[in-house]
PyMOL commands that place a pseudoatom at each C-alpha (Angstrom):
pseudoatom trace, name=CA, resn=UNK, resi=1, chain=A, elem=C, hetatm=0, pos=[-33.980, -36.530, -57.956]
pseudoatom trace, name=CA, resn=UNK, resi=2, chain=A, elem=C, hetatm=0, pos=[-30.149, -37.490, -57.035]
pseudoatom trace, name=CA, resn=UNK, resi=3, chain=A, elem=C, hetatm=0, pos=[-29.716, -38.514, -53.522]
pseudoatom trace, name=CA, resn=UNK, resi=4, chain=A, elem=C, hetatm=0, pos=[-27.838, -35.795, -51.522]
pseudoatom trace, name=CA, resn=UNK, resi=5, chain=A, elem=C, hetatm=0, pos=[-24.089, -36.768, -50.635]
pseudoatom trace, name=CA, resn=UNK, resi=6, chain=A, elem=C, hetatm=0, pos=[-23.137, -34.030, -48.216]
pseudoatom trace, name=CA, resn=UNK, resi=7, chain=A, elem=C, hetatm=0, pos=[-24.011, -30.331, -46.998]
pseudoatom trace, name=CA, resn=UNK, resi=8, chain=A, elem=C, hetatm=0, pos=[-24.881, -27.585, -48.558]
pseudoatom trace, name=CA, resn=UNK, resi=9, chain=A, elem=C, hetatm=0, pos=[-22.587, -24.602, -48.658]
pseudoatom trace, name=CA, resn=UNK, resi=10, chain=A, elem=C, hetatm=0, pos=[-25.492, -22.262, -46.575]
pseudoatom trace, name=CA, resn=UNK, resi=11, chain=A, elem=C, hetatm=0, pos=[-25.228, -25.224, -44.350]
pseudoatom trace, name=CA, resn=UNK, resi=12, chain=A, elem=C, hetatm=0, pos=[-21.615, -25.176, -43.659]
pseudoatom trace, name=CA, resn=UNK, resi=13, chain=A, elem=C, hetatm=0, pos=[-21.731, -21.351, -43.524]
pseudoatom trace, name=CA, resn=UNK, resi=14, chain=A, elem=C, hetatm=0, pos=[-24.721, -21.606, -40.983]
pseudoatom trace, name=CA, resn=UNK, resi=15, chain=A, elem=C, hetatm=0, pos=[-22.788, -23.760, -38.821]
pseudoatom trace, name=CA, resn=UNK, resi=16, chain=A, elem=C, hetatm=0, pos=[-19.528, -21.857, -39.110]
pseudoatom trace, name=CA, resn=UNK, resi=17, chain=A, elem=C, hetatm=0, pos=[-21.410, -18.588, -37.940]
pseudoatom trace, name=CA, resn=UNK, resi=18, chain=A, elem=C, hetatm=0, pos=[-22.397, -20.869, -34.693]
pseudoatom trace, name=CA, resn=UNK, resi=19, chain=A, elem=C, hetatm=0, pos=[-19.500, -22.385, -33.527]
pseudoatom trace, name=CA, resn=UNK, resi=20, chain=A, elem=C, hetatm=0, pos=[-17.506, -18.893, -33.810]
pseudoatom trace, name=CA, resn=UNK, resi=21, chain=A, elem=C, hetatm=0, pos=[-20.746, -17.267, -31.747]
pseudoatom trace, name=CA, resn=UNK, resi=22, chain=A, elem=C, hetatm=0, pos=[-19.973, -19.649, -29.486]
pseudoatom trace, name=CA, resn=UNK, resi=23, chain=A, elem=C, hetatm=0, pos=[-16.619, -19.501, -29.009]
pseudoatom trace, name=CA, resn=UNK, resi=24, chain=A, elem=C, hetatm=0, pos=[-16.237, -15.451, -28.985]
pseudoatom trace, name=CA, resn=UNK, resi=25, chain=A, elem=C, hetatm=0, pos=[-18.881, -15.597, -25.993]
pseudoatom trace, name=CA, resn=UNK, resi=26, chain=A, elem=C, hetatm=0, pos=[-17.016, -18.343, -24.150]
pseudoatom trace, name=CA, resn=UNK, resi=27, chain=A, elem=C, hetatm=0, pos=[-13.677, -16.414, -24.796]
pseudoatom trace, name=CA, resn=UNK, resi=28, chain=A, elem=C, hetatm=0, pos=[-15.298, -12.872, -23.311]
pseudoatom trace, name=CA, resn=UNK, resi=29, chain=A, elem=C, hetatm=0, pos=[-16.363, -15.184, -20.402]
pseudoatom trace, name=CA, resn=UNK, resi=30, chain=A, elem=C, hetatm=0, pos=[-13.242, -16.557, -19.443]
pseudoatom trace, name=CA, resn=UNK, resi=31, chain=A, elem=C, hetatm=0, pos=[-11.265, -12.739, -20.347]
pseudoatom trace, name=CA, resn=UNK, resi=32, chain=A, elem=C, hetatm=0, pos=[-14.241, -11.481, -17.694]
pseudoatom trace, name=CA, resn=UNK, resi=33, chain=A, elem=C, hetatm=0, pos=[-13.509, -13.829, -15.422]
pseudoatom trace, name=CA, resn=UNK, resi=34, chain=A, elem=C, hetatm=0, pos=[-9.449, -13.510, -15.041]
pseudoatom trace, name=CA, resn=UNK, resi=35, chain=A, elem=C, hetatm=0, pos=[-10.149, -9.317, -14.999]
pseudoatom trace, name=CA, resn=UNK, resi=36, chain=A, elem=C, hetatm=0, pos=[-12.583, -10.265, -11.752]
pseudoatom trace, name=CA, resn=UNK, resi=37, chain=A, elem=C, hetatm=0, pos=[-9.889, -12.829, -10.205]
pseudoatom trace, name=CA, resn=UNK, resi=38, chain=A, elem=C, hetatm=0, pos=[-6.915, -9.884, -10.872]
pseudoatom trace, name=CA, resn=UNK, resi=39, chain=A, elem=C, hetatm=0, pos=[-9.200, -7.409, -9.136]
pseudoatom trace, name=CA, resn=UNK, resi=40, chain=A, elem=C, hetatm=0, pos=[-10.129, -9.825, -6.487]
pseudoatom trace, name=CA, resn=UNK, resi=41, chain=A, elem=C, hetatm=0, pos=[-6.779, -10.678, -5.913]
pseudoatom trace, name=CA, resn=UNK, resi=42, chain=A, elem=C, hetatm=0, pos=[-5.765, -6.768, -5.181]
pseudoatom trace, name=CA, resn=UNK, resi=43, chain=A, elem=C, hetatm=0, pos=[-8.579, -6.394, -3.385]
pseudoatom trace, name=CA, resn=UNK, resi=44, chain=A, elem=C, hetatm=0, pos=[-7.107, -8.705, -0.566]
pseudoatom trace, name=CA, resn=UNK, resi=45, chain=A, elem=C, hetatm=0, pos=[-3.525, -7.670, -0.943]
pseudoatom trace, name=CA, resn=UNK, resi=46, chain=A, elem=C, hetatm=0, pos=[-4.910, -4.167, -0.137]
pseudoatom trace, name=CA, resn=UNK, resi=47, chain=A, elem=C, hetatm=0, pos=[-6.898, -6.051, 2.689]
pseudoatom trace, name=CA, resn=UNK, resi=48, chain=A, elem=C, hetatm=0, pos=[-3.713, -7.061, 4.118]
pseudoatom trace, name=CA, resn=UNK, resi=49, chain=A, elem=C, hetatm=0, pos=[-2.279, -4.038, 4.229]
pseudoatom trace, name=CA, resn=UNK, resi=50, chain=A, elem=C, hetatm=0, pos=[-5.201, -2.773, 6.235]
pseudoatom trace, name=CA, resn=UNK, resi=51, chain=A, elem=C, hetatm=0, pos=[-4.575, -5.257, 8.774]
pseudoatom trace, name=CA, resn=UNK, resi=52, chain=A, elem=C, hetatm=0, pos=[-0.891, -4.294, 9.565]
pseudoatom trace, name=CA, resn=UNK, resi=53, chain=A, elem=C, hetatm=0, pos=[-2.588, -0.548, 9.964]
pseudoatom trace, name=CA, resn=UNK, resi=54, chain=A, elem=C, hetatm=0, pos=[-5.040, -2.367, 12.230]
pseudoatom trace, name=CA, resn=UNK, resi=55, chain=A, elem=C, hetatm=0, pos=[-2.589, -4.440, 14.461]
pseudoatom trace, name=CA, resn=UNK, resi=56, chain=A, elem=C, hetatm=0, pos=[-0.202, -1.128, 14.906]
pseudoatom trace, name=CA, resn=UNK, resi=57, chain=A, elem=C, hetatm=0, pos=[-1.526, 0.879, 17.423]
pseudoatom trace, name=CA, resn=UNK, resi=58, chain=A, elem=C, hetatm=0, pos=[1.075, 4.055, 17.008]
pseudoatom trace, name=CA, resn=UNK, resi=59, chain=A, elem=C, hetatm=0, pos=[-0.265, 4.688, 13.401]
pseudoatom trace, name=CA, resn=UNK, resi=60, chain=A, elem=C, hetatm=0, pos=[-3.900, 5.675, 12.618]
pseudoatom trace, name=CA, resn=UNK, resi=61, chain=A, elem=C, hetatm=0, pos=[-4.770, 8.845, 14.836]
pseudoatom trace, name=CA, resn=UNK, resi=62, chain=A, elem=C, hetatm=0, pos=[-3.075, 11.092, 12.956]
pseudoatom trace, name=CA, resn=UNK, resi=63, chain=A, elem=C, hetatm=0, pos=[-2.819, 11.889, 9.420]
pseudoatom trace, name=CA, resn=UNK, resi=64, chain=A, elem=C, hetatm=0, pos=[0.986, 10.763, 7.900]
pseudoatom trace, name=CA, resn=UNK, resi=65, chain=A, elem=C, hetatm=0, pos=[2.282, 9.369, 5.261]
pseudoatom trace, name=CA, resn=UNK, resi=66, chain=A, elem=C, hetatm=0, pos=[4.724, 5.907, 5.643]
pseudoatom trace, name=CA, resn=UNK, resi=67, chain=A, elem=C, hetatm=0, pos=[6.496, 3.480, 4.101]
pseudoatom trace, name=CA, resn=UNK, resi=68, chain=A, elem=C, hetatm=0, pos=[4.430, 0.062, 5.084]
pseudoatom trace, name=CA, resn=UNK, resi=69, chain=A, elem=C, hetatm=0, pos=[7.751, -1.538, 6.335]
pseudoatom trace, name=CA, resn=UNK, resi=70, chain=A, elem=C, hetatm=0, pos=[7.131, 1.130, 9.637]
pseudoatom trace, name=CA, resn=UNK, resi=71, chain=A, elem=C, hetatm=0, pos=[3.862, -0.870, 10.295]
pseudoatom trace, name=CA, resn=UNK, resi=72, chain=A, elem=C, hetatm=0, pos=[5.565, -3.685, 10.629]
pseudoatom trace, name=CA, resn=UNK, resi=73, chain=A, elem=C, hetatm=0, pos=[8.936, -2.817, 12.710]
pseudoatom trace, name=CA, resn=UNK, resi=74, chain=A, elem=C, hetatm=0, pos=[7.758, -4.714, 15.338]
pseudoatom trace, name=CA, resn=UNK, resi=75, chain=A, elem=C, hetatm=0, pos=[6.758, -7.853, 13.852]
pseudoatom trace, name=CA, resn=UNK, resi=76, chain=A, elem=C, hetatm=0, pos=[8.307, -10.973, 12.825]
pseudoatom trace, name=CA, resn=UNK, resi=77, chain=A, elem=C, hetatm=0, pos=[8.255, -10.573, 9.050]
pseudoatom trace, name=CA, resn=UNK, resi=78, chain=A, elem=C, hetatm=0, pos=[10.143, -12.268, 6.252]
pseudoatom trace, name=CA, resn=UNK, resi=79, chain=A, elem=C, hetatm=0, pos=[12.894, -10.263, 4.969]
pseudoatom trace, name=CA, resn=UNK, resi=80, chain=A, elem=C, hetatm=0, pos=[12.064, -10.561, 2.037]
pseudoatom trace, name=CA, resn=UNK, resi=81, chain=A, elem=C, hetatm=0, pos=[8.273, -9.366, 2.276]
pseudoatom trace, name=CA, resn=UNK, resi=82, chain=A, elem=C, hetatm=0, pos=[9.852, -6.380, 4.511]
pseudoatom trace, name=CA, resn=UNK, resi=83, chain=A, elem=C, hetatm=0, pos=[11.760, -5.203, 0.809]
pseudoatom trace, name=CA, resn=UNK, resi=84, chain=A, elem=C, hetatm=0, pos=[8.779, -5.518, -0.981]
pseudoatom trace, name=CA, resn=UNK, resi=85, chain=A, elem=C, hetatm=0, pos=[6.773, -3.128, 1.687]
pseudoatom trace, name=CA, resn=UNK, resi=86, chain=A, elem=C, hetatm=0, pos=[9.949, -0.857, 2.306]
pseudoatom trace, name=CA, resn=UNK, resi=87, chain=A, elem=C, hetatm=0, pos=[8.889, 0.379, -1.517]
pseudoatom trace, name=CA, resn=UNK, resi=88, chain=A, elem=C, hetatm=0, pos=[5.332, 0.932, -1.234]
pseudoatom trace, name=CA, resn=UNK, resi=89, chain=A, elem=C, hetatm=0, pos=[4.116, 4.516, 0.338]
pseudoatom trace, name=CA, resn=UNK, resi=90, chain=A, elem=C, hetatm=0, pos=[0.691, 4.522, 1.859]
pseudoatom trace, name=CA, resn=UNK, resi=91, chain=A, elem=C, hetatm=0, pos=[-1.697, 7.371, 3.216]
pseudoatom trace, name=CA, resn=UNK, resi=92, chain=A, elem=C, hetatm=0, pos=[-2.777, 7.847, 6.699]
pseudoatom trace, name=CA, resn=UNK, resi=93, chain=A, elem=C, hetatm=0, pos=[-5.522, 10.267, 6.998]
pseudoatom trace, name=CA, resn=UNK, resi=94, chain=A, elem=C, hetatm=0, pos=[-8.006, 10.545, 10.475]
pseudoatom trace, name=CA, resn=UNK, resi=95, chain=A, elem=C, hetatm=0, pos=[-10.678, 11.975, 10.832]
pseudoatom trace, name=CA, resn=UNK, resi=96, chain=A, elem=C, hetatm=0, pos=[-12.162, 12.662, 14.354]
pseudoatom trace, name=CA, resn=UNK, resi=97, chain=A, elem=C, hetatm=0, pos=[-15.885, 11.679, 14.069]
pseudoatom trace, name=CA, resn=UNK, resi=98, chain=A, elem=C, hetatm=0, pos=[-17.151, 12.790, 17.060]
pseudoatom trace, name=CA, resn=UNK, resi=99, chain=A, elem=C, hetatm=0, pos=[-15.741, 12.939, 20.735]
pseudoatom trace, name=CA, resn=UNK, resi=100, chain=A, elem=C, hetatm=0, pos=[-17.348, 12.092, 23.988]
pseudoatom trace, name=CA, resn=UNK, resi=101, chain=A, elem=C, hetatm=0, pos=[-16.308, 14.520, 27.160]
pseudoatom trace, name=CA, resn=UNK, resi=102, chain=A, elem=C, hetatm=0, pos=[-17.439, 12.351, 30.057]
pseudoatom trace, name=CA, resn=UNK, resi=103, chain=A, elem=C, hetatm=0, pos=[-15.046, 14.674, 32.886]
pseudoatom trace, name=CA, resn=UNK, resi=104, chain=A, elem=C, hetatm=0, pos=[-18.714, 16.173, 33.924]
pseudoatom trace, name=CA, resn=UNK, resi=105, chain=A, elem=C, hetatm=0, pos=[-20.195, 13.023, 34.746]
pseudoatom trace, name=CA, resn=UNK, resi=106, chain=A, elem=C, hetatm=0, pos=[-16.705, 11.739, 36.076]
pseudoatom trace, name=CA, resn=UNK, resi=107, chain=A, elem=C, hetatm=0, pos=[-16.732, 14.643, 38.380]
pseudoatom trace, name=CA, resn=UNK, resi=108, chain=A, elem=C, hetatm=0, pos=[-20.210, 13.809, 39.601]
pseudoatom trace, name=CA, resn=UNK, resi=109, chain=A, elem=C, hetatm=0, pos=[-19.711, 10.555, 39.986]
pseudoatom trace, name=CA, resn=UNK, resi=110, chain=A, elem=C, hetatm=0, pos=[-17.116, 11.278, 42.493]
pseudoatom trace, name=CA, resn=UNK, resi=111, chain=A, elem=C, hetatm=0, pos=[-18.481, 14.154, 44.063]
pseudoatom trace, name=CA, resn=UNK, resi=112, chain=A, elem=C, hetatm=0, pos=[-21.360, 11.817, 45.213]
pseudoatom trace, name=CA, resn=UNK, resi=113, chain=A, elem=C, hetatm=0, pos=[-18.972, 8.699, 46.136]
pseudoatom trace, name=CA, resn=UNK, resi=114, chain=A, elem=C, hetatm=0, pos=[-16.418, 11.320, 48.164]
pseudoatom trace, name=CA, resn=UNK, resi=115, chain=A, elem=C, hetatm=0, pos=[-19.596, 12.550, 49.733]
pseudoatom trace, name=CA, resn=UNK, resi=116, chain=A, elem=C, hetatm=0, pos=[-21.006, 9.487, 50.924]
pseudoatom trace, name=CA, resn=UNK, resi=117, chain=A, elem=C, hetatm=0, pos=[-17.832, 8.121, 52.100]
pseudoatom trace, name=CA, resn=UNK, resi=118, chain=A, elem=C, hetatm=0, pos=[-15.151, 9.677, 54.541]
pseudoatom trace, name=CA, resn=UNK, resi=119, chain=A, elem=C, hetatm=0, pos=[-12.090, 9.724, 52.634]
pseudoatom trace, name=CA, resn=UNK, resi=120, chain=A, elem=C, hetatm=0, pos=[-8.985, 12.083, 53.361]
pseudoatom trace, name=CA, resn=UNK, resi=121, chain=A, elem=C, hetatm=0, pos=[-8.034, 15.124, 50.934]
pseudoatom trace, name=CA, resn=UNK, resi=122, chain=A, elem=C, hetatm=0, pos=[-5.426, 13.560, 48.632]
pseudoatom trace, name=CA, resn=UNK, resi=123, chain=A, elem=C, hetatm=0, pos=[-8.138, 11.039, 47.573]
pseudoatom trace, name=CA, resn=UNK, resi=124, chain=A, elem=C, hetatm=0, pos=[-10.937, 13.977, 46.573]
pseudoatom trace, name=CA, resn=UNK, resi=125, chain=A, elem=C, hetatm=0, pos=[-7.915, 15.305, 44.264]
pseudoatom trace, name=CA, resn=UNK, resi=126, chain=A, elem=C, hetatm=0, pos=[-6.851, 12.266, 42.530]
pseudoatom trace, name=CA, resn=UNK, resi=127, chain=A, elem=C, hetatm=0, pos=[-10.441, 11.318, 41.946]
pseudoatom trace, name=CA, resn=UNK, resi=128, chain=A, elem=C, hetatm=0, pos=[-11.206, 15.165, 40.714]
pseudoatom trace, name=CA, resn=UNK, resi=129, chain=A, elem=C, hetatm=0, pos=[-8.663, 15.325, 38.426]
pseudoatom trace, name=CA, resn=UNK, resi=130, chain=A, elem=C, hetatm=0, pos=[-9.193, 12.268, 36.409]
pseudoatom trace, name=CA, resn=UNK, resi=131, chain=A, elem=C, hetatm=0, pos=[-10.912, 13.186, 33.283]
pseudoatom trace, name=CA, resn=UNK, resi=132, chain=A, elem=C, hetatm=0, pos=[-12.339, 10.608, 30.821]
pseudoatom trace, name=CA, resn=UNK, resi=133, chain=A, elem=C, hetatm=0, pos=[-13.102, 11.284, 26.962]
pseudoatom trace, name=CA, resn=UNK, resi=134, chain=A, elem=C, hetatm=0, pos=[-14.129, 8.883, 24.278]
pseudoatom trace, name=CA, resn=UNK, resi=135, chain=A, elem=C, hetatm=0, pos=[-12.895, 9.803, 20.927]
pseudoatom trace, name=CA, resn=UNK, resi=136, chain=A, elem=C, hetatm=0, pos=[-14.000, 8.155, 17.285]
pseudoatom trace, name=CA, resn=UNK, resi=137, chain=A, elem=C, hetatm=0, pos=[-12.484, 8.282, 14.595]
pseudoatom trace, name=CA, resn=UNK, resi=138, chain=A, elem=C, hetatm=0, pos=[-12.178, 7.480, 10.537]
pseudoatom trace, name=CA, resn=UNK, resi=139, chain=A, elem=C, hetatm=0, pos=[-9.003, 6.320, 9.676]
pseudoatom trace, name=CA, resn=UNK, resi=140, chain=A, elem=C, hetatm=0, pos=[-8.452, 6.473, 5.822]
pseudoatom trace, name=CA, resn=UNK, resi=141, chain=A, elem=C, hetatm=0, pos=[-5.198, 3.819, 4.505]
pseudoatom trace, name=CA, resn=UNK, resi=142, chain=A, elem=C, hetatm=0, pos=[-4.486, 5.285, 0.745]
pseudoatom trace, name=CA, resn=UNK, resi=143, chain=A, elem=C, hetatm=0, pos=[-2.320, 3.137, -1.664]
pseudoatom trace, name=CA, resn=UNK, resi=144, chain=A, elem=C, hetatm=0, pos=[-1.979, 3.901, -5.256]
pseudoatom trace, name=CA, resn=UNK, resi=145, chain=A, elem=C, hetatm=0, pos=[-4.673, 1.702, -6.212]
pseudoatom trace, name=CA, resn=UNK, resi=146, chain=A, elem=C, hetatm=0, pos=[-7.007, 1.146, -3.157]
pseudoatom trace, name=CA, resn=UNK, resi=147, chain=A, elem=C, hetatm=0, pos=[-8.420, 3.233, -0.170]
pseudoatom trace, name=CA, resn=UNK, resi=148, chain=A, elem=C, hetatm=0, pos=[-10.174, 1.824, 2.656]
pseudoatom trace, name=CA, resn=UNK, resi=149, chain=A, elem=C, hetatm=0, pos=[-11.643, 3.410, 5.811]
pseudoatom trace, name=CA, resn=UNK, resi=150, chain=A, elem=C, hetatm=0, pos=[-12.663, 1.961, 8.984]
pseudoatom trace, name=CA, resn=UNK, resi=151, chain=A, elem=C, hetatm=0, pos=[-13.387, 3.700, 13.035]
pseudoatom trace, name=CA, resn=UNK, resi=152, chain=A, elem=C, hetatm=0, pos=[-11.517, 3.525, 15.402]
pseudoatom trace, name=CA, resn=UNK, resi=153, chain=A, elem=C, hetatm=0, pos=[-12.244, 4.425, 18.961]
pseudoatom trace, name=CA, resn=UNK, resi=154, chain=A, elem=C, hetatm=0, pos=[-9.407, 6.242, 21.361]
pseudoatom trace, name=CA, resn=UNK, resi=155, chain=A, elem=C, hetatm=0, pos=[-9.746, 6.452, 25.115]
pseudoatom trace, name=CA, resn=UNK, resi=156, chain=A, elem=C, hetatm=0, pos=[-8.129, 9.226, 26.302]
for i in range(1, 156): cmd.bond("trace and resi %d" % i, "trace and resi %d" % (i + 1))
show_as sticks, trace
zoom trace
């Protein structure tokens, strides 16, 4: 029997099948991965935006639709960032959760305070006519890509 001098074409085929395997998994991997990072990376751009919703107290309780440069009128903000928001349109919608009338217990409160304590007339009104209501609310922040929703509470 002649000695054997290299591989076998099965062989070569065999190990051609395995490196290609190989390398179409490793290629979906990486393709996977950059789809995740590019979703990631919107994810916290949209984050962002939230936050300039968040630190603007005059936007939020009411449903309206702005440009995101309004949100940030009163901050210190890179010209430059305040084109690139002066073109994007967001969504304000709120939703009142549920609302908390407290002027019963308010009125109570006082009647039994003015009661126990001489105090003149002026005083009983002032102290009658404060009324005291806890309001939450959903507010929703819609962009073209990306909605997000958190509560906020109003005192009013």
């Amino acid at each position: 029997m002649p000695k054997r001098q290299g591989f076998t074409l099965i062989e070569v085929l065999v190990s051609v099948m395995i490196i290609s395997v190989v390398i179409g998994a490793l290629l979906k991997l990486f393709s996977t991965n950059a789809h995740s990072f590019a979703s990631v990376e919107g994810k916290i751009a949209h984050t962002h935006l939230t936050t300039l919703l968040l630190g603007n107290p005059l936007y939020g309780y009411e449903d309206k639709t702005v440009h995101l440069d309004e949100l940030v009128k009163d901050f210190n903000v890179d010209d430059s960032l305040r084109r690139k928001l002066k073109n994007e349109k967001v969504e304000i919608i709120y939703t009142e959760v549920k609302k908390f009338d407290f002027s019963d217990a308010a009125e109570t409160l006082s009647d039994n305070n003015l009661s126990a304590s001489n105090v003149n007339a002026g005083d009983e009104q002032e102290a009658s006519g404060a009324t005291a209501a806890l309001e939450v609310g959903k507010t929703t922040l819609k962009t073209d890509q990306y909605t997000s929703s958190f509560l906020r509470i109003k005192i009013q």
